[in-house]
C-alpha positions in Angstrom: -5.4 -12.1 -13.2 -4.9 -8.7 -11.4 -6.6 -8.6 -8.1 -7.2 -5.4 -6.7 -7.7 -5.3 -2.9 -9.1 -2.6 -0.6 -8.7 -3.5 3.0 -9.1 -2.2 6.9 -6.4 -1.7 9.4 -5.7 -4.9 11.1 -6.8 -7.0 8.3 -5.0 -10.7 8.2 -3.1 -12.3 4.8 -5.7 -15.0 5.8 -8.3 -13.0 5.4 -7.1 -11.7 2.3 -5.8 -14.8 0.5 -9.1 -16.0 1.1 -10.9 -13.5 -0.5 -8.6 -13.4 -3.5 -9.1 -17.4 -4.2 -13.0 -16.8 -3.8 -12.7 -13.5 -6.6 -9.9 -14.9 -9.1 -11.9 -17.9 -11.6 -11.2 -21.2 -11.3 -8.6 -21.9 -13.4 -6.9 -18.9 -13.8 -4.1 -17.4 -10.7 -3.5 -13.9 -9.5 -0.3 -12.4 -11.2 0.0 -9.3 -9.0 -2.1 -7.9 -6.1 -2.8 -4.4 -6.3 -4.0 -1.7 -3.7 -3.8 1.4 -2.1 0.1 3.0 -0.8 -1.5 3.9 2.4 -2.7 0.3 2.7 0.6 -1.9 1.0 2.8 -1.9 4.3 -0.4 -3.7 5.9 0.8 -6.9 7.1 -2.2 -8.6 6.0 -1.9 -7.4 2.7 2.0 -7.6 1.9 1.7 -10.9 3.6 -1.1 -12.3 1.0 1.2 -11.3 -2.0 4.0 -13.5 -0.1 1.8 -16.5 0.9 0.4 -16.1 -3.2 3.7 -15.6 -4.6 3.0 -12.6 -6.0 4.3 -9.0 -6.5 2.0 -6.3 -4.5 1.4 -2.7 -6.4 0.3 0.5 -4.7 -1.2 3.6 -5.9 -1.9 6.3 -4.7 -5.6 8.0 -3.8 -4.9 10.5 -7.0 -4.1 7.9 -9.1 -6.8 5.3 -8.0 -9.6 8.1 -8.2 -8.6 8.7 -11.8 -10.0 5.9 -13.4 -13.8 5.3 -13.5 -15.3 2.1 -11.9 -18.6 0.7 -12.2 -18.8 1.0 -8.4 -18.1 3.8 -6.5 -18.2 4.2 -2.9 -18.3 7.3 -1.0 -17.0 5.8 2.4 -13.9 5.0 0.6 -13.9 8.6 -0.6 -14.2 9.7 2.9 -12.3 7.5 4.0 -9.0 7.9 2.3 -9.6 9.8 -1.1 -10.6 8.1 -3.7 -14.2 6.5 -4.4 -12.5 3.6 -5.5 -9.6 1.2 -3.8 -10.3 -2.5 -5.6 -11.9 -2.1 -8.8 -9.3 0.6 -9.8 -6.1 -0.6 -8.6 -6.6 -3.6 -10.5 -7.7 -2.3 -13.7 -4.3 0.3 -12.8 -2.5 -3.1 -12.8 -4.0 -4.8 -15.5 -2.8 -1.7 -18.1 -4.3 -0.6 -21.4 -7.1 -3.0 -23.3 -8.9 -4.6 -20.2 -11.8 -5.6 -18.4 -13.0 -5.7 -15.2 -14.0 -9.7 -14.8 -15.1 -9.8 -11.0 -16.0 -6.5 -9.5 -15.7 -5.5 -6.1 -16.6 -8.3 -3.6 -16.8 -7.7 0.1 -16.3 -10.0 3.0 -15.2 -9.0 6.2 -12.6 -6.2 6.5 -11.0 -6.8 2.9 -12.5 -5.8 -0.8 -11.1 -7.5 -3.8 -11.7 -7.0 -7.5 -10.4 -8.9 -10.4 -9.3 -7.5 -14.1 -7.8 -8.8 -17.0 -6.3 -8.7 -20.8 -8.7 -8.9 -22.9 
């Protein structure tokens, strides 16, 4: 699974990590964690890849407002650039020939979304 994650400043990897096992089905695991550059030095978010065991991707707001999602947002185009943070930087992740399984979730100060393979 490729788990795309928008977040705050300040957000924890608890925080995070708990969002991600809510989003990712039972059964399945997270492969990579994907987000925006401005947001990958976060500690909350580089330290959810490490406490997953996972490697963390970033895009940035050109790339991630390239791809169309079912669910834009226009705060996160005001916000930093693109109308799209979660959904897109995991379907970025998850490459050519997939599908969005879980998209964007909210809870707290973090966003996750979840593609994969088909």
């Amino acid at each position: 699974m490729y788990v795309g994650l928008g977040a705050r400043p300040g957000v924890s990897a608890d925080e995070v990590v708990s969002l991600v096992r809510q989003c990712v089905p039972a059964g399945c695991r997270a492969v990579v964690l994907a987000t925006l550059a401005a947001r990958a030095a976060e500690p909350g978010i580089a330290g959810a890849a490490a406490a997953l065991g996972v490697p963390l991707r970033s895009y940035d707001a050109a790339e991630l407002a390239g791809v169309a999602v079912p669910h834009p947002s226009s705060a996160a185009r005001s916000a930093v650039g693109t109308p799209s943070v979660a959904e897109a930087a995991a379907l970025l992740a998850a490459g050519a020939g997939v599908v969005l399984l879980v998209p964007k979730v909210v809870s707290g100060r973090v966003t996750c979304a979840v593609a994969a393979s088909r």
